[in-house]
ZADO-1210 file (C-alpha; in nm, 4 decimals, padded with zeros to 6 digits):
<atoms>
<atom x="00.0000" y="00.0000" z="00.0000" code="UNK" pos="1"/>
<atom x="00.1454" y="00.3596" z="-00.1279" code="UNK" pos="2"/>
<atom x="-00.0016" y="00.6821" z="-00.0581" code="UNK" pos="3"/>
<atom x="00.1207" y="00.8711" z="-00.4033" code="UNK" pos="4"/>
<atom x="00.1593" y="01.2834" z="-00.4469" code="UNK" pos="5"/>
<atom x="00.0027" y="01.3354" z="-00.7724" code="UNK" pos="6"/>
<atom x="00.1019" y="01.6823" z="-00.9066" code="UNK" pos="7"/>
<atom x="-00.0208" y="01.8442" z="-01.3075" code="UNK" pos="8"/>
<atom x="-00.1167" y="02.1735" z="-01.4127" code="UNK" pos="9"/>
<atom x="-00.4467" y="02.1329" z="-01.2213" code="UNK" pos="10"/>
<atom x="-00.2621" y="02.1263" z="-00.8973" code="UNK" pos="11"/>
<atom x="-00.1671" y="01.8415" z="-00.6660" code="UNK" pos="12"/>
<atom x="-00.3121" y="01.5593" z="-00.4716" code="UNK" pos="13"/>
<atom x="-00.2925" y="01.2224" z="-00.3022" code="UNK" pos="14"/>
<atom x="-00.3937" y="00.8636" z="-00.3901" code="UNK" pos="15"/>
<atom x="-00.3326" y="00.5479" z="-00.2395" code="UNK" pos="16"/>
<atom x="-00.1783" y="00.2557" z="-00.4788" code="UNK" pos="17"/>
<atom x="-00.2654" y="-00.1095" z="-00.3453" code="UNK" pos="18"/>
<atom x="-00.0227" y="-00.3656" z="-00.5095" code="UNK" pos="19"/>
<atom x="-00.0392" y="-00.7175" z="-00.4398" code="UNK" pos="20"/>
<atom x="00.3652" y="-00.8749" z="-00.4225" code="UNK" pos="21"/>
<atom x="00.2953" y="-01.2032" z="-00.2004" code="UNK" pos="22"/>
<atom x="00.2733" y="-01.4932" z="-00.4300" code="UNK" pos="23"/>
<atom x="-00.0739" y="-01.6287" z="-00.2591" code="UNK" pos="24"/>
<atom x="-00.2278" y="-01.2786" z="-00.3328" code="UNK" pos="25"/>
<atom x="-00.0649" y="-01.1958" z="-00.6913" code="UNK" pos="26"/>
<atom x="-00.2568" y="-01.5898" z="-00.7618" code="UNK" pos="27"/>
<atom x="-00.5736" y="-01.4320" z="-00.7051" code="UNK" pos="28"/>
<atom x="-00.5590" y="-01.0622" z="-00.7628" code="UNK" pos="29"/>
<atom x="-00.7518" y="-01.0779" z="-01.0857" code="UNK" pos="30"/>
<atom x="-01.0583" y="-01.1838" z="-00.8286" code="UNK" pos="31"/>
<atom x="-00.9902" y="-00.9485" z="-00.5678" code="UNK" pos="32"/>
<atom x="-00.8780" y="-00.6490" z="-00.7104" code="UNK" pos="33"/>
<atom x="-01.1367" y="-00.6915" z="-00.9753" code="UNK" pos="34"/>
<atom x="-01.4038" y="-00.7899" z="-00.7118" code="UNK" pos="35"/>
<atom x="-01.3183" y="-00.4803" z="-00.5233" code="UNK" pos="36"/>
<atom x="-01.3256" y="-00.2195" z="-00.8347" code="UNK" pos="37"/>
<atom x="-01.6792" y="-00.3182" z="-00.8825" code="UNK" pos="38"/>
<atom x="-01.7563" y="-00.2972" z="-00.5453" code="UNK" pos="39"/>
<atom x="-01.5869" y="00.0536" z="-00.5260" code="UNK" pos="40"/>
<atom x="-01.7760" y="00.1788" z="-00.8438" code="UNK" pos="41"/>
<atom x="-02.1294" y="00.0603" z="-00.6470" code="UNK" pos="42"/>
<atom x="-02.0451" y="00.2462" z="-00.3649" code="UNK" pos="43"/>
<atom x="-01.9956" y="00.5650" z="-00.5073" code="UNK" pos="44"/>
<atom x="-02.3380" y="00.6065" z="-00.5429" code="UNK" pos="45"/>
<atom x="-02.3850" y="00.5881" z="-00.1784" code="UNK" pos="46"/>
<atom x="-02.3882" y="00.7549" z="00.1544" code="UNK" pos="47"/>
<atom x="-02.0555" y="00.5048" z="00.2752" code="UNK" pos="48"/>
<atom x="-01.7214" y="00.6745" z="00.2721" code="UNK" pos="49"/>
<atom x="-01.5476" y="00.4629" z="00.0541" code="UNK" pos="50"/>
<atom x="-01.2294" y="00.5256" z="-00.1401" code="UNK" pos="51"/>
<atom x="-01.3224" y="00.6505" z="-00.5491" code="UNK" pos="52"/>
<atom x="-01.1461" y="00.4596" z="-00.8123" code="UNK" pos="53"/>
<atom x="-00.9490" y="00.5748" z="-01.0047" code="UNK" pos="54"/>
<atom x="-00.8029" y="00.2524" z="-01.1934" code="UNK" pos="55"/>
<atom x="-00.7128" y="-00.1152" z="-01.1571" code="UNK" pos="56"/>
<atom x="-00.4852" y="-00.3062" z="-01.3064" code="UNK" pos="57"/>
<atom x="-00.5953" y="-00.6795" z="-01.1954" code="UNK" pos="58"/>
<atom x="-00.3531" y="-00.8745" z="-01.3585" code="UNK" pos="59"/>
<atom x="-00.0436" y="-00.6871" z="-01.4057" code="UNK" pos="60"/>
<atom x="-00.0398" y="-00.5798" z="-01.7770" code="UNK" pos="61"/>
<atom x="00.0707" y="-00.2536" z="-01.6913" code="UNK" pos="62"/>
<atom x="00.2067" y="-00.2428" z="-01.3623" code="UNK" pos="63"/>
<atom x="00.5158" y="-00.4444" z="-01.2101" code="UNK" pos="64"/>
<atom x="00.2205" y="-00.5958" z="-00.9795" code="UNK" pos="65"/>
<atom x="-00.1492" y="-00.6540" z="-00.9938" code="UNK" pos="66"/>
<atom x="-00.2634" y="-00.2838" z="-00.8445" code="UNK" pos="67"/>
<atom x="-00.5732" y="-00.1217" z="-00.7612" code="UNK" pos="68"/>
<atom x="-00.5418" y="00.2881" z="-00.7482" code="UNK" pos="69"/>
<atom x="-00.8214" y="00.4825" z="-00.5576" code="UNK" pos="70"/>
<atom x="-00.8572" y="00.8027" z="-00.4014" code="UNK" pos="71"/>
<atom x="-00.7257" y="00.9170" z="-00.0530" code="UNK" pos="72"/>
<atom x="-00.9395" y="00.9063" z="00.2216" code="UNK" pos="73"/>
<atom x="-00.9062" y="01.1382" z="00.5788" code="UNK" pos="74"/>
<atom x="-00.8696" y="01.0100" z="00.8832" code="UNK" pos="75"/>
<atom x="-00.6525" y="00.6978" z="01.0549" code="UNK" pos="76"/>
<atom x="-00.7151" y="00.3392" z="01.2215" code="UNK" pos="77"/>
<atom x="-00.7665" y="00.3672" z="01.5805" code="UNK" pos="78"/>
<atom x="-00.7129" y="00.0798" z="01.7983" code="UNK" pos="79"/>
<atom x="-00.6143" y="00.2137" z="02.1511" code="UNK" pos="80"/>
<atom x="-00.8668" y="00.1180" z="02.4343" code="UNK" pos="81"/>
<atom x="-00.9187" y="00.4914" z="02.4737" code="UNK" pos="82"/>
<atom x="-01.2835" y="00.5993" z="02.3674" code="UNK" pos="83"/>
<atom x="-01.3307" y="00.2098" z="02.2226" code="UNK" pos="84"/>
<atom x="-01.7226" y="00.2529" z="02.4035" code="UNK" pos="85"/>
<atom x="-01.7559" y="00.5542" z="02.1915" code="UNK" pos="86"/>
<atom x="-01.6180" y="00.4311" z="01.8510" code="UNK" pos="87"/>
<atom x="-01.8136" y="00.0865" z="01.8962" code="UNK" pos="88"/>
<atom x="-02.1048" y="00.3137" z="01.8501" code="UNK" pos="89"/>
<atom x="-01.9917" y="00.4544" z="01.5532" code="UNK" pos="90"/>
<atom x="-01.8806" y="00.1228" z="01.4095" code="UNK" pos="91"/>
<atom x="-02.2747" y="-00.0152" z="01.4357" code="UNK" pos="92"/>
<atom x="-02.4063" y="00.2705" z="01.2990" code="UNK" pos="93"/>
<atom x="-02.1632" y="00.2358" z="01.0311" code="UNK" pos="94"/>
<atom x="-02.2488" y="-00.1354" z="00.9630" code="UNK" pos="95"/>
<atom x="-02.6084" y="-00.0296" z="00.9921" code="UNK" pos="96"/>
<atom x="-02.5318" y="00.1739" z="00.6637" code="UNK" pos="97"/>
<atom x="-02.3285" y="-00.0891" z="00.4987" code="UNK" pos="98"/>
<atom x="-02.6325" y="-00.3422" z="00.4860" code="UNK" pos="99"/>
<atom x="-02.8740" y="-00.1332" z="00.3777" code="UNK" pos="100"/>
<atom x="-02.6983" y="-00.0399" z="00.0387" code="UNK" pos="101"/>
<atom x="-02.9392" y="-00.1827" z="-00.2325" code="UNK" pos="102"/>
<atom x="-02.8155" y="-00.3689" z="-00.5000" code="UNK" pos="103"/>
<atom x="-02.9674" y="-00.4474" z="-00.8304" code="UNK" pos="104"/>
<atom x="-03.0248" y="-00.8393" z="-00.8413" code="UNK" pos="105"/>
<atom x="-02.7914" y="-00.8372" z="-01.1431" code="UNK" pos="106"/>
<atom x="-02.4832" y="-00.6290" z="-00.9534" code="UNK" pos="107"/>
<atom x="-02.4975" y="-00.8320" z="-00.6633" code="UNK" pos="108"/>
<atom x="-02.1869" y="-00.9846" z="-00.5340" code="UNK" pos="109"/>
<atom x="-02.0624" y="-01.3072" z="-00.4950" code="UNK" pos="110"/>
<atom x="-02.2268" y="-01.5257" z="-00.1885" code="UNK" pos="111"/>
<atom x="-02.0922" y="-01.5100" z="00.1286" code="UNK" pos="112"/>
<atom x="-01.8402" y="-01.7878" z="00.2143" code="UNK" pos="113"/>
<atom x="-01.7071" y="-01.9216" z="00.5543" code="UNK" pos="114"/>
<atom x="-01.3437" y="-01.8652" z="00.6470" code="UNK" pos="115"/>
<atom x="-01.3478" y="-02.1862" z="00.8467" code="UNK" pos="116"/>
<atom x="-01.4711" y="-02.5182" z="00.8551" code="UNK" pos="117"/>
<atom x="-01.4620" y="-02.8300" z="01.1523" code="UNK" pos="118"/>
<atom x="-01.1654" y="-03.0018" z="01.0030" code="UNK" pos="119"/>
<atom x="-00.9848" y="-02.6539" z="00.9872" code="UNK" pos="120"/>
<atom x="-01.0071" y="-02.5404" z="01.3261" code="UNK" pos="121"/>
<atom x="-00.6811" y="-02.5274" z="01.5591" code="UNK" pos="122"/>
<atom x="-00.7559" y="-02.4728" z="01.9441" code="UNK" pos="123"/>
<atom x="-00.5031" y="-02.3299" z="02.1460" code="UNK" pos="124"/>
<atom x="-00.2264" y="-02.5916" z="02.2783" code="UNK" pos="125"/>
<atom x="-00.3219" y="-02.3910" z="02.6379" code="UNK" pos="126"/>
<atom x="-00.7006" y="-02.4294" z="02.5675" code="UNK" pos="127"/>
<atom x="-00.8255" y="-02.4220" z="02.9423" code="UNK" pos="128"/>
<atom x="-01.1885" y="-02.5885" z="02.8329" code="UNK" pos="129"/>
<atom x="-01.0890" y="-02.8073" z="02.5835" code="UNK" pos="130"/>
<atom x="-01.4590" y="-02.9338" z="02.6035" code="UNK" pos="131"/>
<atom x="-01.6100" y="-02.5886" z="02.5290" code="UNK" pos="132"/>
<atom x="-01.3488" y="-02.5642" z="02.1878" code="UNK" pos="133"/>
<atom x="-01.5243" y="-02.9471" z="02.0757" code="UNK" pos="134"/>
<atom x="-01.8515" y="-02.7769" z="02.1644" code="UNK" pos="135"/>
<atom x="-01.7799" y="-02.4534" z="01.8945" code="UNK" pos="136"/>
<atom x="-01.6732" y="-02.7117" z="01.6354" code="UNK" pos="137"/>
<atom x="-01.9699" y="-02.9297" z="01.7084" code="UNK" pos="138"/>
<atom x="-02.2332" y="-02.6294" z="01.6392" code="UNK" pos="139"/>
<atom x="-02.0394" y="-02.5698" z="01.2653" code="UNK" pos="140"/>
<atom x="-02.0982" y="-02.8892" z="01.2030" code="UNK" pos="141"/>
<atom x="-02.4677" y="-02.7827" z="01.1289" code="UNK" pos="142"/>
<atom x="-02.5881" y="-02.6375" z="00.8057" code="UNK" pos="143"/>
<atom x="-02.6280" y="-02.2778" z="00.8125" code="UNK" pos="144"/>
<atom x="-02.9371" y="-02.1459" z="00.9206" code="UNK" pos="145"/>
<atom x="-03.1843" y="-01.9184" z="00.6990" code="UNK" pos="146"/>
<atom x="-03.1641" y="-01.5874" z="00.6970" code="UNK" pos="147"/>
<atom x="-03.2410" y="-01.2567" z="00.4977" code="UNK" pos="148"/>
<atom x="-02.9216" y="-01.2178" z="00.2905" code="UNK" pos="149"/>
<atom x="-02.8171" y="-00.8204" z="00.2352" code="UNK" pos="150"/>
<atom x="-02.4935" y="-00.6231" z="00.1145" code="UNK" pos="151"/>
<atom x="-02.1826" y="-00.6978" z="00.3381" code="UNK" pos="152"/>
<atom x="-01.8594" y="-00.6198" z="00.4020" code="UNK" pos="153"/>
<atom x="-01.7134" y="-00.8820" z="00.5298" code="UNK" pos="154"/>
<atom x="-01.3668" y="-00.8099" z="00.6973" code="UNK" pos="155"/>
<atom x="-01.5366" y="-00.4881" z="00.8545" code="UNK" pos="156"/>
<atom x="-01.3561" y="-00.4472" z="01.2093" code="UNK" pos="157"/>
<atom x="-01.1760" y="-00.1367" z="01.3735" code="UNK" pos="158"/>
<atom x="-00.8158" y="-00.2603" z="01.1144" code="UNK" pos="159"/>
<atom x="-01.0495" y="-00.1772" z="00.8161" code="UNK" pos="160"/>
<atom x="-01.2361" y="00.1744" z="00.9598" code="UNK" pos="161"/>
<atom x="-01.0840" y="00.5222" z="00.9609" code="UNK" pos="162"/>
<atom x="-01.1497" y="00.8117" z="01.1927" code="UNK" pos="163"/>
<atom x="-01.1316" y="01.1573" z="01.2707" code="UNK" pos="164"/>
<atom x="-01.2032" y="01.3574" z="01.5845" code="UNK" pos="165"/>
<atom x="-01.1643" y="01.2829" z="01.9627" code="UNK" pos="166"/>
<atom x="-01.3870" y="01.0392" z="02.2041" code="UNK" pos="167"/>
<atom x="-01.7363" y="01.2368" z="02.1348" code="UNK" pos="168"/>
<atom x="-01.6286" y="01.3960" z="01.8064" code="UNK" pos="169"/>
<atom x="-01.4969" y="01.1293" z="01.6619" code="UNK" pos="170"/>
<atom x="-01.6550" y="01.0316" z="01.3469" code="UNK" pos="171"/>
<atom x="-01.6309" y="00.7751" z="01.1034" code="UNK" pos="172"/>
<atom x="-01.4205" y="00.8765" z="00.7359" code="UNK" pos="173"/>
<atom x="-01.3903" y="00.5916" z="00.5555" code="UNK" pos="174"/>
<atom x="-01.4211" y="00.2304" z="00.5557" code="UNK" pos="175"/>
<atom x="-01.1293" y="00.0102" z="00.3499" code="UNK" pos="176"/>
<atom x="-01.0579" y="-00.3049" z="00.2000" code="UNK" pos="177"/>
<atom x="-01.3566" y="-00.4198" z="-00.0077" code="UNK" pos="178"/>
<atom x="-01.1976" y="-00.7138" z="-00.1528" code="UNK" pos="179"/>
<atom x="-01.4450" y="-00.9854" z="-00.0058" code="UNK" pos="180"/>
<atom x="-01.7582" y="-00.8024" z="00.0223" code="UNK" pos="181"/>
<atom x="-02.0058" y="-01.1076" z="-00.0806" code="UNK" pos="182"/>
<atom x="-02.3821" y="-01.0701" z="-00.0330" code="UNK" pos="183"/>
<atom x="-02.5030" y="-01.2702" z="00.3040" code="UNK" pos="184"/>
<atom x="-02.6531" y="-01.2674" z="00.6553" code="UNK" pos="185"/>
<atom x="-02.5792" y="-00.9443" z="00.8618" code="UNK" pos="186"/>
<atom x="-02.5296" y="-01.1571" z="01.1440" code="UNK" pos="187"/>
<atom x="-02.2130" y="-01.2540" z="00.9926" code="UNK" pos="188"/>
<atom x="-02.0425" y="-00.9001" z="00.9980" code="UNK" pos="189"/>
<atom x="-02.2196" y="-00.8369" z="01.3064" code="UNK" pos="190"/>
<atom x="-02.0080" y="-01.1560" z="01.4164" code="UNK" pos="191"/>
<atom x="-01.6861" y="-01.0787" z="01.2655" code="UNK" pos="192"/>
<atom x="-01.6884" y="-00.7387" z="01.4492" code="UNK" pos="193"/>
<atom x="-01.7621" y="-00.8703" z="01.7925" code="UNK" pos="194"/>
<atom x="-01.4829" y="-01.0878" z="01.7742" code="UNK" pos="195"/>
<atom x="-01.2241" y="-00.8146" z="01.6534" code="UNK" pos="196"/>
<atom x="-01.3664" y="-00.6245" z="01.9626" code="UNK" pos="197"/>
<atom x="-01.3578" y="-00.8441" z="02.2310" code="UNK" pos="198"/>
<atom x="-00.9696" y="-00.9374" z="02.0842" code="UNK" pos="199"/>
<atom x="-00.8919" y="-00.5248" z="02.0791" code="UNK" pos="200"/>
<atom x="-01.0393" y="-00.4728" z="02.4047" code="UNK" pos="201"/>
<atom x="-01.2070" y="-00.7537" z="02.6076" code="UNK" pos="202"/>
<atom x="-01.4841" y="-01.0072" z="02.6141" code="UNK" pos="203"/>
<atom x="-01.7311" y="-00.7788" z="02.7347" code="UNK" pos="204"/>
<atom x="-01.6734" y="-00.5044" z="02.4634" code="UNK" pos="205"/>
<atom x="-01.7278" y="-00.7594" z="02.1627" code="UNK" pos="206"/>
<atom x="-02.0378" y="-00.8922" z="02.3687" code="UNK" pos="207"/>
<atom x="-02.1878" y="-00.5628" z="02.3509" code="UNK" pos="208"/>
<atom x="-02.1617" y="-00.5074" z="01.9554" code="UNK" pos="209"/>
<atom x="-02.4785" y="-00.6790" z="01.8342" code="UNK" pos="210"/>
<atom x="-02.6966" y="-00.4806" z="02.0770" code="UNK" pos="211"/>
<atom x="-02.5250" y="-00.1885" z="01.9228" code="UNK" pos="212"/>
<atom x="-02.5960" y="-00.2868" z="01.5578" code="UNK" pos="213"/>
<atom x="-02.9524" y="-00.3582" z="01.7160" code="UNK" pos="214"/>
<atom x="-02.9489" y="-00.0212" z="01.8409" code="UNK" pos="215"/>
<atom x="-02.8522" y="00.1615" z="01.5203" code="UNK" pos="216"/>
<atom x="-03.1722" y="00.0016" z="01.3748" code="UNK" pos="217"/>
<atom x="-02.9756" y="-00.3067" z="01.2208" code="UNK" pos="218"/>
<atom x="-03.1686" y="-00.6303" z="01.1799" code="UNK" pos="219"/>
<atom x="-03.0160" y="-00.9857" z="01.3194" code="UNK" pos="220"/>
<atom x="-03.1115" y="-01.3333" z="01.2946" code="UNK" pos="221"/>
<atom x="-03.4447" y="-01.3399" z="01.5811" code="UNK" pos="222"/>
<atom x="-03.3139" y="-01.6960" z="01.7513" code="UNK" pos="223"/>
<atom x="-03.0953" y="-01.7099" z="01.9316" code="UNK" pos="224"/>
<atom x="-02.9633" y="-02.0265" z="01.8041" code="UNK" pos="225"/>
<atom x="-02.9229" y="-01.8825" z="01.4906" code="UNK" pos="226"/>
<atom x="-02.7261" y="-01.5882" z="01.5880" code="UNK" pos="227"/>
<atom x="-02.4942" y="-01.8285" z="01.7645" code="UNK" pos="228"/>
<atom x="-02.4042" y="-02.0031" z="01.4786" code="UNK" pos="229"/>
<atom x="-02.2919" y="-01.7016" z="01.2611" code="UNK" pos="230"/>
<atom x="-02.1102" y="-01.5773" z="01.6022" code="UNK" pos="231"/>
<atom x="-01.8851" y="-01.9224" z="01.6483" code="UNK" pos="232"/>
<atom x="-01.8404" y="-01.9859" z="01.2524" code="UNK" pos="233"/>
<atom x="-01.6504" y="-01.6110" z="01.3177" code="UNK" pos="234"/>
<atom x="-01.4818" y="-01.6423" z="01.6038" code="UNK" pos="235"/>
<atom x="-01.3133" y="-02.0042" z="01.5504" code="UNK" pos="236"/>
<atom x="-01.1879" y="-01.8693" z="01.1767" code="UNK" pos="237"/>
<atom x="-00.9315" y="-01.6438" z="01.4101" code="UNK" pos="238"/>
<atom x="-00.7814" y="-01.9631" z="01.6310" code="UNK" pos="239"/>
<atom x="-00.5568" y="-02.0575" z="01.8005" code="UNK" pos="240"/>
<atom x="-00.4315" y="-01.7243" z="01.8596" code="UNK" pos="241"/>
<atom x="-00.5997" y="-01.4297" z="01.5752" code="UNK" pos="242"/>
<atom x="-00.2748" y="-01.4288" z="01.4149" code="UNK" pos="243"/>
<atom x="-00.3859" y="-01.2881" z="01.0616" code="UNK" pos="244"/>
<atom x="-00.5044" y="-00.9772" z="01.2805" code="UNK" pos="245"/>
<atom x="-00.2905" y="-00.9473" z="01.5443" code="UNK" pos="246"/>
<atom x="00.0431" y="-00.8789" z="01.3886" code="UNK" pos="247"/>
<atom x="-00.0788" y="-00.5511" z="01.1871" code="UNK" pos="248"/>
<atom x="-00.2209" y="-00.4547" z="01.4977" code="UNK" pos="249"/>
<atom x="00.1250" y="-00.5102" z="01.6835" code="UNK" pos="250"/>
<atom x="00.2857" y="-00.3399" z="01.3883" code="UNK" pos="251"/>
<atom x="00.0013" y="-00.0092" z="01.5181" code="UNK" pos="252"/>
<atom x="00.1366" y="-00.0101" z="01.8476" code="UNK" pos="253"/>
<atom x="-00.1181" y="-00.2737" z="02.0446" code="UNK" pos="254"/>
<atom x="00.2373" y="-00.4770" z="02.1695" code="UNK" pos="255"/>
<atom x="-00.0044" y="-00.5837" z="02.4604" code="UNK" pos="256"/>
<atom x="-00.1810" y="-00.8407" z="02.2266" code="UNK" pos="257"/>
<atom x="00.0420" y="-01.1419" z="02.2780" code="UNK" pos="258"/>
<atom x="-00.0319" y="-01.4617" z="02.1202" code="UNK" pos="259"/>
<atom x="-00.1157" y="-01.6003" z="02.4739" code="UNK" pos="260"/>
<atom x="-00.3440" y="-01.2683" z="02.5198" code="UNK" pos="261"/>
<atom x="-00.5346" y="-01.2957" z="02.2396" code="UNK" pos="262"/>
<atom x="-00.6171" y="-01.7031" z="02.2658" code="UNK" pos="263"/>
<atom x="-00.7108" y="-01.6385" z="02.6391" code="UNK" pos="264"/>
<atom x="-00.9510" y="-01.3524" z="02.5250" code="UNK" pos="265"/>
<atom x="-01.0804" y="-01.5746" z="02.2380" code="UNK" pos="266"/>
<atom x="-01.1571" y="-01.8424" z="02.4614" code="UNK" pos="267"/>
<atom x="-01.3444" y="-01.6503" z="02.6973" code="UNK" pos="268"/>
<atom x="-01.5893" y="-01.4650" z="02.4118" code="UNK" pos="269"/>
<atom x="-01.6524" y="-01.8293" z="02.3178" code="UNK" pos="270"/>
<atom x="-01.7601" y="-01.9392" z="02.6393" code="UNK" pos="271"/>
<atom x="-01.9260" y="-01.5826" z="02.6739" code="UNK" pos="272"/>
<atom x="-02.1208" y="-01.6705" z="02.3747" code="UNK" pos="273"/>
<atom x="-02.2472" y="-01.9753" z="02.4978" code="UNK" pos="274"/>
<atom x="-02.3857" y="-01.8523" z="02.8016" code="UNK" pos="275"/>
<atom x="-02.6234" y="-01.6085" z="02.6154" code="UNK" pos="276"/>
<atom x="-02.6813" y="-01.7533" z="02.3370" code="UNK" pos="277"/>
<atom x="-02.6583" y="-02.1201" z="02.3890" code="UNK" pos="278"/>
</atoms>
């Protein structure tokens, strides 16, 4: 990611150029970078503060690596426990927003897919209920249940929101990294949230989220056992220890989110989980 000075006779400005380099991503950048171009281009019809596009160049023809060039957008990522309460609000409102883009049944996107599966799952070797982790796997193991499908995100949690202002200014500026938005259950982003939350700042935090999203006027699966499912498919995609997350958030300053940390706190939101929902 490159934030590029842009300078011509009609003055100067800034845009941000995403290249993929890693081999995994350059395999599939004509899918995501072309997934996320479309997805840009719908948005910009809309109230959510996405980045414009500018260009993309999916497969390299032009560029030393598949690249996707949009437009700058104001603000930062804010993951300090300072004000979470605050931007937790703002997040829900946010995701509120998110679902209730309409989409023309022939510029949908792709269905949603699950990051995890039962054979996939890796507990933590310290797993203090070892029991509770066969429990998790044991409610995937289910088909998923019905539900009204809408316009997600899909990776939306605090890494992928800017901000600007302090604790009750702050405001939400933009929201980043469209590359798997899929059309699916709100639940499921509701879910993915949560657990980034209760990882950032504790169980009771990410607990809180869906009441939020409730709050903002956002609609969620009515059983409980429904909701459940959606919430443990989420959380057990980030064991043993959330480390897909965790080390950009290390690399923003949160040092405090040690491997051990974050598998304690993930262990405890599934058990949380459980006891409200189970």
């Amino acid at each position: 990611m490159r934030r590029l000075c842009i300078e011509g006779p009609g003055g100067s400005g800034h845009l941000v150029l995403r290249s993929f380099v890693k081999p995994f991503y350059v395999r599939h950048a004509d899918g995501l970078l072309s997934r996320e171009a479309e997805i840009l281009r719908l948005l910009g019809a809309t109230d959510v503060p996405a980045a414009a596009l500018v260009d993309v160049d999916a497969t390299a023809t032009h560029c030393d690596h598949p690249s996707l060039l949009m437009t700058l957008l104001p603000g930062a990522v804010r993951l300090d426990d300072r004000g979470a309460e605050r931007r937790a609000d703002l997040l829900a409102e946010q995701l509120v927003r998110i679902h209730r883009v309409e989409v023309s049944a022939d510029a949908r996107p792709r269905a949603w897919q699950a990051w995890t599966s039962p054979e996939r799952v890796t507990p933590p070797q310290q797993a203090v209920r070892p029991e509770l982790w066969k429990r998790a796997v044991d409610v995937i193991r289910q088909d998923p249940p019905a539900f009204r499908p809408c316009f997600l995100h899909r990776d939306f949690h605090p890494g992928n929101v800017l901000f600007e202002g302090e604790r009750d200014d702050a405001r939400v500026s933009g929201v980043v990294d469209w590359v798997e938005t899929p059309w699916g259950p709100a639940d499921l982003d509701v879910a993915h949230c949560s657990t980034a939350l209760a990882l950032l700042h504790g169980v009771s935090l990410g607990m809180t989220f869906a009441d939020r999203y409730a709050a903002a006027g956002g609609r969620l699966a009515e059983r409980g056992a429904a909701h459940l499912y959606w919430r443990v498919i989420d959380a057990l995609a980030f064991a043993p220890d959330a480390e897909k997350v965790a080390v950009p958030w290390r690399e923003l300053g949160r040092t405090d989110l040690t491997p051990g940390l974050l598998s304690s706190r993930l262990e405890d939101y599934l058990q949380a989980l459980f006891d409200r929902y189970a």
